[in-house]
N, C-alpha and C positions, 0 to 999 in steps of 0.2 A: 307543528300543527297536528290534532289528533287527527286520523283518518276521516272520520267521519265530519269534520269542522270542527271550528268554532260555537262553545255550548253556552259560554259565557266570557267576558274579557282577561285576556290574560294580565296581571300586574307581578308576577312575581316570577324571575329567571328559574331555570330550572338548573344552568350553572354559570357561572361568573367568569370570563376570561382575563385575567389582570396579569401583563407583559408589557406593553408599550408605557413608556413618556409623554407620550404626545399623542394626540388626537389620530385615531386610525380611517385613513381614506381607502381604504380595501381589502374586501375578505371574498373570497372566493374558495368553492366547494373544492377538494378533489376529483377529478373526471372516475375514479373507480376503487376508492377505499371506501370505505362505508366509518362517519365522522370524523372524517378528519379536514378542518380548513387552515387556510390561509390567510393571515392577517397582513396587509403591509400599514407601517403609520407614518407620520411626518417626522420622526424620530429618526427613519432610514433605516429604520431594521424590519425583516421578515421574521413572524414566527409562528410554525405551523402546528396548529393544535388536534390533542384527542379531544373533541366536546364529548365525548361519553362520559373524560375522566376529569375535564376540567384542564388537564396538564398539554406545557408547551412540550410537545416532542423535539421542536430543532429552532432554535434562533438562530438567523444567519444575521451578524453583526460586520460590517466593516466591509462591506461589498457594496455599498454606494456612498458616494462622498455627497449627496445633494436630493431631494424628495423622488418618492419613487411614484411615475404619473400610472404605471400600467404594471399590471403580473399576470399571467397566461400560463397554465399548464400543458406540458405535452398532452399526446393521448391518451397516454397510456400510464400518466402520473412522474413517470420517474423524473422528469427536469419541469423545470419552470424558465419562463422568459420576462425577462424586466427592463421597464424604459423608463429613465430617468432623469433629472431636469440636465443631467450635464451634457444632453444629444448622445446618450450611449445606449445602447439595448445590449443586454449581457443573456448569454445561457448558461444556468447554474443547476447543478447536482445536489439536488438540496439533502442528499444523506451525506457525500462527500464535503456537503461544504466548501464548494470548488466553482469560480467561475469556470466554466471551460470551453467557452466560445464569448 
């Protein structure tokens, strides 16, 4: 949104994120990079994007076997926490690629 508002209606993206299969239930800012988000979709994959460039920085693939209901950032960006339809909530490193709690 320009600083100043809305001047007239927006109709056309200024970029297109295309990564997921399936229908995506959540995107969330990062707490302290400047654009970078997070997508999760019904597909069960994470992938976190540069919207400046359009481009997926990290898919994490294969780290939930079932929909992911919730994603939460640390404070300070470097892990994410995710809660999933199988009762599990995982903490992952999302540069490593690594559950690790």
């Amino acid at each position: 949104i320009p600083e100043n508002g809305l001047t007239a209606a927006l109709s056309e993206p200024v970029v297109v994120l295309e990564g997921h299969s399936k229908r995506v239930g959540i995107v969330t800012w990062h707490p302290t990079a400047r654009n970078v988000l997070l997508s999760a979709g019904c597909d069960n994959l994470i992938i976190i994007w540069n919207v400046g460039t359009g481009e997926a920085l990290i898919n994490l693939e294969d780290m939930h076997p079932d929909v992911i209901f919730s994603v939460c950032w640390s404070r300070n960006g470097s892990l994410i926490c995710t809660a999933c339809k199988d009762k599990k909530v995982r903490v992952i490193d999302p540069r490593k690629g690594k559950i690790i709690a």
